[in-house]
Each structure stands twice: as C-alpha cells, then as structure tokens.
SELUMPA-915985 format. One record per residue (C-alpha): residue number from 1; chain; x, y, z. Coordinates in steps of 0.02 Angstrom, whole numbers. Each point is the difference from the previous one (the first is absolute). Layout:
N
+-------+-------+--------+--------+--------+
| kolse | mikol |   east |  north |     up |
+-------+-------+--------+--------+--------+
|   NUM |     A |      X |      Y |      Z |
...
+-------+-------+--------+--------+--------+
END
This chain:
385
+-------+-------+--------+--------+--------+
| kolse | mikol |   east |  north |     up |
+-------+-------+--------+--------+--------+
|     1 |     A |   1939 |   -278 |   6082 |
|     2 |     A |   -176 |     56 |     42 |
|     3 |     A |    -24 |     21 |    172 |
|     4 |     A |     71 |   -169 |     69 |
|     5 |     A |    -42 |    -99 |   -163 |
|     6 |     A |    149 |    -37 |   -132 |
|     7 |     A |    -65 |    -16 |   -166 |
|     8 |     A |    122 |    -72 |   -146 |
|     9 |     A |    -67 |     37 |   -169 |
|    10 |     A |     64 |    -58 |   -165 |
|    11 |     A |   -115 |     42 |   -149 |
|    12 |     A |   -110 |    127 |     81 |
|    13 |     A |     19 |    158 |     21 |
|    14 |     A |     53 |     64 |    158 |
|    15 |     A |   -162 |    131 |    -10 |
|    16 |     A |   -136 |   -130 |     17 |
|    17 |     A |     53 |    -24 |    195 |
|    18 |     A |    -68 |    190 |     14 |
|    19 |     A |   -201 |     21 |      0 |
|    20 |     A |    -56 |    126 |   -141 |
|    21 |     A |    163 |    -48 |    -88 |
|    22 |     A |    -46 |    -49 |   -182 |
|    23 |     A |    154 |   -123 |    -38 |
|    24 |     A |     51 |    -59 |   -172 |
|    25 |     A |    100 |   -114 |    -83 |
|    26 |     A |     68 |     85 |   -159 |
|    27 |     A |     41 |    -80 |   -172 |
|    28 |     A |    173 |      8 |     21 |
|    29 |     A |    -13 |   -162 |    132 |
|    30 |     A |    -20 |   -171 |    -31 |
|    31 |     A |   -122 |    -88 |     81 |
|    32 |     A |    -15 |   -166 |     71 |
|    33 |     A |   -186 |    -37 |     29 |
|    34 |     A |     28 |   -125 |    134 |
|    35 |     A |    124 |    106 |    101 |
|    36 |     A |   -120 |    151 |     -8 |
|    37 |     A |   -158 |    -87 |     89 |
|    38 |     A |    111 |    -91 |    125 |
|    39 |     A |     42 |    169 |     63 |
|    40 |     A |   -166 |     78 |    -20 |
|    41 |     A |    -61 |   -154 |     93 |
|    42 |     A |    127 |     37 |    119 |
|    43 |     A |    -59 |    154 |     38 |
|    44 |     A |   -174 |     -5 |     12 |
|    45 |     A |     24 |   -126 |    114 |
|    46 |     A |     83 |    115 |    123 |
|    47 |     A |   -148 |    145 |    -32 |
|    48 |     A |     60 |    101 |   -136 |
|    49 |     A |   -110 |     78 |   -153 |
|    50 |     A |     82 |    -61 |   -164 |
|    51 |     A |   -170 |     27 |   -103 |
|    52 |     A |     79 |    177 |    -73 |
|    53 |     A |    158 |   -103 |    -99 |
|    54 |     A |      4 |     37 |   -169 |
|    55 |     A |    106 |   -104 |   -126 |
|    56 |     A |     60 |     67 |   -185 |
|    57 |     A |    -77 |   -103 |   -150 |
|    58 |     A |    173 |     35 |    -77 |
|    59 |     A |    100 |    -95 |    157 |
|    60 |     A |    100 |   -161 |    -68 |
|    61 |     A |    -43 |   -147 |    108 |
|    62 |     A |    121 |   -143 |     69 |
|    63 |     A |    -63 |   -187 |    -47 |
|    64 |     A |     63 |   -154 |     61 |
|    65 |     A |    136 |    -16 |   -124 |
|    66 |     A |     72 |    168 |     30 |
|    67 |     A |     32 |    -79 |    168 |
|    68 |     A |     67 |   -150 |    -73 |
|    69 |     A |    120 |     77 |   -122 |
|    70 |     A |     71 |    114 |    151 |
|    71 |     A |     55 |   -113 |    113 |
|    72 |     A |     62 |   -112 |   -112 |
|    73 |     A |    100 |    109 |   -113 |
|    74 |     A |     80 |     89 |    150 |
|    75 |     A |     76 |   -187 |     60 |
|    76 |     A |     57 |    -17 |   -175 |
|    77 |     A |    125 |    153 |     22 |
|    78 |     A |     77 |    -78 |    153 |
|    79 |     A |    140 |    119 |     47 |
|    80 |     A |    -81 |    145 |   -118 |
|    81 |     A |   -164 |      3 |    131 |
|    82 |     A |   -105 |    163 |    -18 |
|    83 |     A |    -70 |    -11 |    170 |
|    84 |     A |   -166 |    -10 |    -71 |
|    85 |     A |   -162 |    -43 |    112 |
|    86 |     A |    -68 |   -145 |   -101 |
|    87 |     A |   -173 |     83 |    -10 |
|    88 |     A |      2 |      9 |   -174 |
|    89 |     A |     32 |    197 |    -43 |
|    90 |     A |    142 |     11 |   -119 |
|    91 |     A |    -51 |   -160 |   -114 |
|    92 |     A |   -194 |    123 |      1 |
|    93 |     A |     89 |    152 |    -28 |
|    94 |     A |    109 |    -84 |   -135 |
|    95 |     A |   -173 |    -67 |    -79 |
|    96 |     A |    -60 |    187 |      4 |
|    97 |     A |    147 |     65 |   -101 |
|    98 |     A |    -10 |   -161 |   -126 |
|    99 |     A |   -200 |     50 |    -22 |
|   100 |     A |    -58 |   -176 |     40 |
|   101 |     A |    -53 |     49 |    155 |
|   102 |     A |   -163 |      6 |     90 |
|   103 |     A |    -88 |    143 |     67 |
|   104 |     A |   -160 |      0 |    144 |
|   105 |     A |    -98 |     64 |   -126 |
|   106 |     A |     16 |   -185 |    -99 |
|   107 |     A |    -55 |    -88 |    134 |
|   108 |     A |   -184 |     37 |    -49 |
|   109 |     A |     16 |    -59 |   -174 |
|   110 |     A |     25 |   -184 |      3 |
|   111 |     A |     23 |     -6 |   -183 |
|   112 |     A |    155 |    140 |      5 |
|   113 |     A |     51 |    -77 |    156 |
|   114 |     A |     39 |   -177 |    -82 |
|   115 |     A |     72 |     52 |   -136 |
|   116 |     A |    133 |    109 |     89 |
|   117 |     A |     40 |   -132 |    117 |
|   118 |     A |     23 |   -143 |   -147 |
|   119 |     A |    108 |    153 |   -100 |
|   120 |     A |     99 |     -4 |    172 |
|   121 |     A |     34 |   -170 |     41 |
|   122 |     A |     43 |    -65 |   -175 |
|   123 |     A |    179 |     76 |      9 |
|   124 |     A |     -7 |    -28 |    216 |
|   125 |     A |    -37 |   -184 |     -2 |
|   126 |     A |    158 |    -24 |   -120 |
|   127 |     A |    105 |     73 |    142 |
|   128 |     A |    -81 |    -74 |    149 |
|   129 |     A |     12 |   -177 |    -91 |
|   130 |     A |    153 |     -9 |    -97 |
|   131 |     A |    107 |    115 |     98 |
|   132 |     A |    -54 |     -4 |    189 |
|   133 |     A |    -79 |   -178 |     -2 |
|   134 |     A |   -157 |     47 |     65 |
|   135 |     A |   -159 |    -38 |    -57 |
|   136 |     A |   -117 |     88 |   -116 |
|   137 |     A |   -122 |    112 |     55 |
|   138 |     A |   -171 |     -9 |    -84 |
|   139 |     A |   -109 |    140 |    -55 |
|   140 |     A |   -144 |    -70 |     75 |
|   141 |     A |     82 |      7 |    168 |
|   142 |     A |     47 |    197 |    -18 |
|   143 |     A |   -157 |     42 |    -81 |
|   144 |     A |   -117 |    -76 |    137 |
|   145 |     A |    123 |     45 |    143 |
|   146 |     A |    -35 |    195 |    -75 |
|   147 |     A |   -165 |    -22 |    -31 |
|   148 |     A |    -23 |    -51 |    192 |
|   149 |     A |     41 |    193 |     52 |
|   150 |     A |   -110 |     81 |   -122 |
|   151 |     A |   -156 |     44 |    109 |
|   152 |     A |     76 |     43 |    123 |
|   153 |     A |    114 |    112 |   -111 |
|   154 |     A |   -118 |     90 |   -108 |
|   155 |     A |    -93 |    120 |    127 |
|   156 |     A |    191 |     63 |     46 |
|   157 |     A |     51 |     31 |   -174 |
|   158 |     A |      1 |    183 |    -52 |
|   159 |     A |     66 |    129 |   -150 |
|   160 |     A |    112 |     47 |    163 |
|   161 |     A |    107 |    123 |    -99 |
|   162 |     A |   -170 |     96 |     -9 |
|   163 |     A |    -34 |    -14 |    167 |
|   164 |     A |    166 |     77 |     54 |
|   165 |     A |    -29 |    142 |   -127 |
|   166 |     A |   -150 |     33 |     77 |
|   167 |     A |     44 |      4 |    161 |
|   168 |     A |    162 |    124 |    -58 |
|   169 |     A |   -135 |     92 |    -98 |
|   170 |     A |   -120 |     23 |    194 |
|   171 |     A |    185 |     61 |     44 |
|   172 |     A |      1 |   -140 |    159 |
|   173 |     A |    194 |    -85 |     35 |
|   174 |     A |     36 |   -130 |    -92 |
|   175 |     A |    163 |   -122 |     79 |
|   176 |     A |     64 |    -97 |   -140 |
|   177 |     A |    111 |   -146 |    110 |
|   178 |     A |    138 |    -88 |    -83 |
|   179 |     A |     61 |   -163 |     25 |
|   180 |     A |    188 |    -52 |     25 |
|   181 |     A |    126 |    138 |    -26 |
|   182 |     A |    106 |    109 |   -104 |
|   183 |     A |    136 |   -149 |    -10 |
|   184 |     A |   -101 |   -110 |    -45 |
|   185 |     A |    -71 |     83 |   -177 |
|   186 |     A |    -11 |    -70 |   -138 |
|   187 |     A |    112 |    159 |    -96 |
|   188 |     A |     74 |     69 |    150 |
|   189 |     A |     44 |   -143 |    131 |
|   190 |     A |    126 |   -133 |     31 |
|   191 |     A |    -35 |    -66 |   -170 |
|   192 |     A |    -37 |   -168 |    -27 |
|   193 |     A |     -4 |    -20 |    191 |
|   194 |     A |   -168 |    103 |     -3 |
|   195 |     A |   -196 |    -34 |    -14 |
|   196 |     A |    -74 |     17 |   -163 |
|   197 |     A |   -110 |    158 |     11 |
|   198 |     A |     38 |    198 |      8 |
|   199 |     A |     38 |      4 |    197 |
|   200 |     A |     43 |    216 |    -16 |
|   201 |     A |   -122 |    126 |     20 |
|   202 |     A |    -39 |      0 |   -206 |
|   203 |     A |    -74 |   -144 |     22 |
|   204 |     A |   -164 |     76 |    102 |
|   205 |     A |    -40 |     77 |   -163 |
|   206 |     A |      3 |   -146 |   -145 |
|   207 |     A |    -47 |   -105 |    147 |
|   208 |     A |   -155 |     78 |     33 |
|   209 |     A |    -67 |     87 |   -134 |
|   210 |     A |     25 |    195 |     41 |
|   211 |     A |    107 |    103 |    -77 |
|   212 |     A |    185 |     63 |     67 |
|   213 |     A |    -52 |    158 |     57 |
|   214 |     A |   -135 |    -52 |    120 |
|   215 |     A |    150 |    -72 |    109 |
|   216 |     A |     46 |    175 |    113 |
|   217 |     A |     89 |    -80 |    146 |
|   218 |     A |    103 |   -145 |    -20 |
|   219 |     A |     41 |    -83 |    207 |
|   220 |     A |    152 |   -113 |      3 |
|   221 |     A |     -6 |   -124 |    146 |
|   222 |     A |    175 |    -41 |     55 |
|   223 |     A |     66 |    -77 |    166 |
|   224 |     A |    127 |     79 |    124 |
|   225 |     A |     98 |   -164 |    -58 |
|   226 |     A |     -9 |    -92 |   -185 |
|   227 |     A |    -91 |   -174 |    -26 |
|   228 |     A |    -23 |   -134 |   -138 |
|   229 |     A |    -88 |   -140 |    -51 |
|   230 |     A |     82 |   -102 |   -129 |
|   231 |     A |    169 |    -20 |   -105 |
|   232 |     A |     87 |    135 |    -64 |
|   233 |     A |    151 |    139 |     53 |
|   234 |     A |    -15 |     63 |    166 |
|   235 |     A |    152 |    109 |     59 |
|   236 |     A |    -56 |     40 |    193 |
|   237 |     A |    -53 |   -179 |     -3 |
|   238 |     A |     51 |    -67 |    215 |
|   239 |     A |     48 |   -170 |      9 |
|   240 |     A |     31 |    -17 |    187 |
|   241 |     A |    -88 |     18 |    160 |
|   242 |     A |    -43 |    181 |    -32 |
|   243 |     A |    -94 |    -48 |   -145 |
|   244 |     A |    -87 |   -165 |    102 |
|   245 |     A |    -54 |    138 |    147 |
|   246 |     A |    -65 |    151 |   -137 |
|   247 |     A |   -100 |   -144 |    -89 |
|   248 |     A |    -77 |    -56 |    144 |
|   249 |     A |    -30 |    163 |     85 |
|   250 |     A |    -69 |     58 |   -161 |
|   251 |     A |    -95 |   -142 |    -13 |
|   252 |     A |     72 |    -19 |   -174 |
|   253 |     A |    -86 |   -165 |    -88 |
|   254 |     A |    -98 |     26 |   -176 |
|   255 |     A |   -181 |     35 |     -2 |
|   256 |     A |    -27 |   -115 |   -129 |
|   257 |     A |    137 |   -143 |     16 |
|   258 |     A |     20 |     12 |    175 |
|   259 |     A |    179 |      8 |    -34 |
|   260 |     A |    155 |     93 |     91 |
|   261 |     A |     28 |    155 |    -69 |
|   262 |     A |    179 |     36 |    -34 |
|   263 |     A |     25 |    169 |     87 |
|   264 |     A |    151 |    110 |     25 |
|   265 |     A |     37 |    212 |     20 |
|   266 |     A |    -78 |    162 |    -67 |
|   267 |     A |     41 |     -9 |   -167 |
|   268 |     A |     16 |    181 |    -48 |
|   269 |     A |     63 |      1 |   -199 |
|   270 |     A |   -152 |   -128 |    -12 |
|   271 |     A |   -125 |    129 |     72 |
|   272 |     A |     77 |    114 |   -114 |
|   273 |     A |    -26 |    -76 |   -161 |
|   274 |     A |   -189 |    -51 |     64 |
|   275 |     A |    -30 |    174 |     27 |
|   276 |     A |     64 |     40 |   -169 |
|   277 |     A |   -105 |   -120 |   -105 |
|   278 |     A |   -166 |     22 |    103 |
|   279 |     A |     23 |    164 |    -10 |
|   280 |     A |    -46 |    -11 |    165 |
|   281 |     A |    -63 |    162 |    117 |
|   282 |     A |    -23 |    -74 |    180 |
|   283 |     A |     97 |   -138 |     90 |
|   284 |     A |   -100 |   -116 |    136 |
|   285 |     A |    160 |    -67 |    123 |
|   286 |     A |    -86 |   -141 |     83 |
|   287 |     A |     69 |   -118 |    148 |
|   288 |     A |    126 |    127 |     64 |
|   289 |     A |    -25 |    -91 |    191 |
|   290 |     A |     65 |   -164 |    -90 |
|   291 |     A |    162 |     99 |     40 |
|   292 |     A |    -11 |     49 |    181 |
|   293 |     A |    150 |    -47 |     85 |
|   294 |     A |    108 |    -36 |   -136 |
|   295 |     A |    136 |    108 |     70 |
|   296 |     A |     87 |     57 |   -183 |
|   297 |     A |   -105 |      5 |   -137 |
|   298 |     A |     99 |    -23 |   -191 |
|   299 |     A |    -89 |     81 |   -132 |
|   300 |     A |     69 |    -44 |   -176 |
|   301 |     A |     50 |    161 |    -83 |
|   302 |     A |    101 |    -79 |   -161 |
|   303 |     A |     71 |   -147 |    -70 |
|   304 |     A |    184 |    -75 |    -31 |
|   305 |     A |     15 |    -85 |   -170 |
|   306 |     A |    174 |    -63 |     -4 |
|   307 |     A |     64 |    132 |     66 |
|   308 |     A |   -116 |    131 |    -78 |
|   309 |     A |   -117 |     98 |     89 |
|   310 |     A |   -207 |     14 |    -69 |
|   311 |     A |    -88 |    129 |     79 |
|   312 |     A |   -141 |    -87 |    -75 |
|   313 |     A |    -64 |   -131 |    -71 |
|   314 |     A |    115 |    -97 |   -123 |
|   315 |     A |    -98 |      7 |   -192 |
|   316 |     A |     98 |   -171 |    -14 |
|   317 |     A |    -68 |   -157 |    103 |
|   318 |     A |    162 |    -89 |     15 |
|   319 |     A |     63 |    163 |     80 |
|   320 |     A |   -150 |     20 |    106 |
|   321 |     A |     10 |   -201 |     57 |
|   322 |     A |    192 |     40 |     30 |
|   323 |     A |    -37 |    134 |    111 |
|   324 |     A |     62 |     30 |    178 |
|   325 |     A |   -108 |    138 |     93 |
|   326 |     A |    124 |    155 |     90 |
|   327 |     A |    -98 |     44 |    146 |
|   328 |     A |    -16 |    147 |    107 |
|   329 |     A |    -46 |    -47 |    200 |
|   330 |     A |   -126 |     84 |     93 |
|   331 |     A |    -24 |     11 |    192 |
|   332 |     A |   -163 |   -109 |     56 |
|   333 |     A |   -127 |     21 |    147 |
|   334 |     A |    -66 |    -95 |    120 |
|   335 |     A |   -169 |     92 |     53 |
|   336 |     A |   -157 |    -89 |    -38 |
|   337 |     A |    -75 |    101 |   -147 |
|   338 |     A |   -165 |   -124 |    -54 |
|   339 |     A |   -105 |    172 |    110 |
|   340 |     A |     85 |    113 |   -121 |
|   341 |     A |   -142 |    109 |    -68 |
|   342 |     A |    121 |    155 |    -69 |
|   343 |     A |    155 |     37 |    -47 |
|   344 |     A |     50 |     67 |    110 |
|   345 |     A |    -40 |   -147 |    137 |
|   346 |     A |    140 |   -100 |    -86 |
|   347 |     A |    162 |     15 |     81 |
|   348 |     A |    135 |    101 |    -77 |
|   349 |     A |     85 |   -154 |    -54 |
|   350 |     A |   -138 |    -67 |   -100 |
|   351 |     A |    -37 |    173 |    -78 |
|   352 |     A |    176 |     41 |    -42 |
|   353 |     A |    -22 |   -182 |    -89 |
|   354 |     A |   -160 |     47 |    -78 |
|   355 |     A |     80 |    157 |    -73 |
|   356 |     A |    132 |    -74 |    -82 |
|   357 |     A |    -76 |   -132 |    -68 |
|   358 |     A |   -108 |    140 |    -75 |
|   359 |     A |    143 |    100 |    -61 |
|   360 |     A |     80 |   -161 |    -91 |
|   361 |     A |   -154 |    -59 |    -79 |
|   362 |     A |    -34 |    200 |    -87 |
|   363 |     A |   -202 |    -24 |     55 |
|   364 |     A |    -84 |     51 |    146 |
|   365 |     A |    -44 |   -134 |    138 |
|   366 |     A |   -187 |     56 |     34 |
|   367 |     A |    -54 |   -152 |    115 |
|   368 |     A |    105 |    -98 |    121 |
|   369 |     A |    -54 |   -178 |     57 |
|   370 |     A |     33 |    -51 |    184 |
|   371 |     A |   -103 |   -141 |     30 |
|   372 |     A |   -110 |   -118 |   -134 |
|   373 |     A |   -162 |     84 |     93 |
|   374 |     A |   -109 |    124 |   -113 |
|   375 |     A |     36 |    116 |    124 |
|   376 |     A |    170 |    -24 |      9 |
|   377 |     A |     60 |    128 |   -106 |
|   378 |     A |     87 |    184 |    -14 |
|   379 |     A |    -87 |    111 |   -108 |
|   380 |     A |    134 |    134 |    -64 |
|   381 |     A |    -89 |     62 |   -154 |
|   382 |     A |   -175 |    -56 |    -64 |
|   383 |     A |     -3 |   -120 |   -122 |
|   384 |     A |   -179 |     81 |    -85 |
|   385 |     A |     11 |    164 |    -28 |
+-------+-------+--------+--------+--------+
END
C-alpha cells in the first residue's frame, strides 16, 4: 500500500515501486517473459518508473511448455497434489538442475536458442504425447514466442551480480527479498509439498551472485498468526468459523492464484526453526491488528505426537503431518491500534503478546505491522545500522 494505491507484484521486486530504488531480478529466479512485461505494463500505466530494472543474463526463463507440463503433471497426481500455481516454476527449475535449460542470456542467440529448445522438447513431447495425451509442442512455436521478447529484453539485461557488488563495494544497502518461505525450501521445507528453489536466507547469496558474507542482517517477516498457500502439514491449521473470520479480516487470498490462504495460530516451534536456518537477526511481526478483538489469543508452543511432546519441529514428516499443536492462551485487546506509532502506544495486551512471541521465537521483533499502510509500522530497532 502506497498512499491509497494497492499494488500486487509477482516477479518484480518490491524496490522498483520506490523512486531511486535500483531493483533487480537475480539469477536465482526464473523468469517468465510474458508475466514480467504484463506487470511492467501494469505499472507504468498507473505512473511508475520501471526504466532502472535490471535482469541477470544467468536467470532461467519459463516457456510455454514449462506451463504445459505443470498443470498437467500436477492433475496426474490426483490425491498426491503439490499445490503448485501452474505458472510453470518447478518443471523450469527442474530444467535448470537437468542443464537443458534456458537462460535470458540465450534469447539473443537464435542459433543457441534453437538448439536448446529442440534438446528440450525431444524427451518433453514423448511425455506430453504418449503419457498426458496432449499434443506436441513445436520448436518453432517456443523459439518465435521467445524471440518476440527479445528487444524489449536486451536493454534490461545486466552482469547483475556485478552490479550488486558494486553497489556493496560504494557501501549503499542492498535488500535481497525472498520469495515464499522457510517451509517451503527446497532442503529445509515441507518436502515435496514445497517450491523448487532455495526459499531461506542462503539463497540471497547463490541467487544473486555475492558472496555469504556480504549478507549482515538477515529480517524474517512473520505474522502475529501463521498462513499457507498450498498442500502440505499444517498443525495450527483452523477449520471453522475462526479460521473463515481471520482469513477474511486478514484479507488472506494468494497474490498470485488468488486463492484462500489456509491460515491458523502463531506457530512458535515453526518460528523457531526459521530463525535457526536463516540465521536470522531481526524479526518483522506484521498484521498484529488482524487480531484486535480476538478475546484469547493461542500461541502454539509445542507439539503432541502420539502422545509425545516436540518442542520443535519433528526431523520426521510423518511426525510433523501427525502433529497436534499444545497451545498456551493469551489475553487479547480491543483498542484500535492501526495509529500505533511506538511501542509503547500499543496496549499492554498486545505488548505482553509481542514479547512473548519474541521470547519463543529466540530473535528480536524489531518492526511491528499494524496496518498494510507504509506508515503503518512500529519501529523497535533499526533495521540498517
């Protein structure tokens, strides 16, 4: 939220809404040519400056049959559904890893850019015919539907691992944003029920270019309640009318997919082992007035496995997807805090919940969210030193 404007990005950087921002799409992401210029179209239709965007040579792009493959291997599980989005990012991501995949930089070599497509489709078109009954895709199709983006493309296209170092080097801040969340990594989430790309904090190094020790804050953003998009275990998970009035009050529906989010209670074992494999220094709480007048407020401080207690969270996935969350309950408030500017104009109620939440999740909470306004924030400890 910018003023009274709502903007919902996807691809782009959250930075390039901010003038004298220089925002950058790192290597690490795929990229799907068409999505990106809808939403630069998008907003430079509603006034904002998108000439500064810089795109990695080394990014792996989405095609048409990425697309394809997606949606129709995820019918083909039935029952076993990932939750996936359909846009075509694990089948990319799965390319990348195979090393038949294609990079921005082969876009301006029609020669390289053919023969990586053909390498690709030989074993794709065997699947897509003979095993999901759809029709072949030709390489003539791909390779002109790429080919289309090119000009447009090249002037954005950068050595943006240089760039960063650079800018590191001139000693300005550098925000490396993340997409999804800790469970949802590749190594460290819900596994398989997660998206195909480092989602933690060690992935804003090999997914940018810099090295490790540029990183020297690492900001978790967590909610004042837990939320998900997509299969996969959920202990806190609400199923009834409380969970119908947090989703709507917290205007819970995915950015991308437009879908409900499946939402449920603080999840403090989960914050926990985020903090632990982010290594992460500062905690941003955001929508704590999603929770005004919710009169007692259960924060999940362990698990019950059959009868065993996990202070955190299970190693094993069928003890994690077996869980039942052991909750602690914590006194709400009903004062309006969306003016809150300090800490101390919360009311003790939301503090004392603030603080505990804090305690449980063994990082500091350094910014509190009380409204989706830019200006709707608590500032308890600066996040750039």
């Amino acid at each position: 939220m910018i003023g009274d404007e709502k903007y919902a990005l996807h691809l782009l950087p959250s930075g390039i809404l901010s003038p004298g921002v220089h925002p950058v799409i790192g290597n690490g992401v795929v990229v799907d040519p068409e999505v990106l210029f809808e939403e630069l179209d998008a907003l430079t239709a509603r006034g904002i400056d998108v000439s500064r965007l810089r795109v990695s040579a080394n990014a792996h792009i989405i095609t048409q049959y990425h697309r394809t493959l997606d949606k129709v291997t995820e019918r083909f599980l039935g029952k076993r559904q990932i939750g996936t989005t359909g846009r075509g990012i694990g089948p990319a991501y799965a390319d990348k890893i195979h090393r038949v995949g294609i990079r921005v930089q082969d876009l301006f070599d029609e020669n390289i850019l053919r023969q990586k497509v053909e390498g690709a489709l030989d074993q794709k078109n065997q699947l897509l015919v003979k095993i999901f009954n759809r029709r072949a895709i030709t390489v003539d199709e791909i390779v002109d539907d790429l080919l289309s983006y090119t000009e447009r493309l090249r002037p954005m296209v950068a050595d943006t691992g240089h760039l960063i170092a650079e800018a590191l080097d001139r000693r300005e801040v550098v925000v490396f944003e993340g997409g999804q969340a800790t469970m949802l990594d590749i190594d460290h989430g819900t596994y398989p029920f997660v998206t195909s790309s480092t989602a933690t904090a060690a992935g804003a190094a090999s997914g940018s270019g810099v090295g490790p020790s540029s990183l020297d804050r690492i900001v978790g953003i967590v909610k004042a309640y837990t939320t998900r998009v997509g299969a996969g275990p959920f202990p806190t998970e609400l199923f009834d009318e409380t969970g119908d009035w947090l989703r709507e009050t917290g205007a819970e529906f995915g950015t991308t997919t437009g879908r409900d989010r499946r939402v449920g209670w603080y999840d403090a074992p989960i914050t926990r082992y985020a903090t632990r494999i982010n290594g992460i220094t500062d905690l941003v709480l955001t929508k704590l007035d999603v929770l005004t007048g919710v009169e007692q407020i259960p924060v999940c401080v362990a698990y019950d496995v059959d009868g065993t207690r996990f202070d955190d969270v299970p190693v094993n996935q069928t003890d994690f997807h077996h869980a039942k969350p052991i909750y602690e309950y914590f006194p709400g408030w009903t004062e309006d805090i969306s003016t809150a500017r300090t800490f101390d104009d919360l009311p003790q109620n939301a503090k004392d919940y603030v603080l505990t939440l804090e305690k449980m999740s063994n990082t500091r909470i350094s910014v509190i969210g009380v409204g989706p306004a830019r200006d709707q924030v608590i500032v308890r400890h600066d996040l750039v030193d």
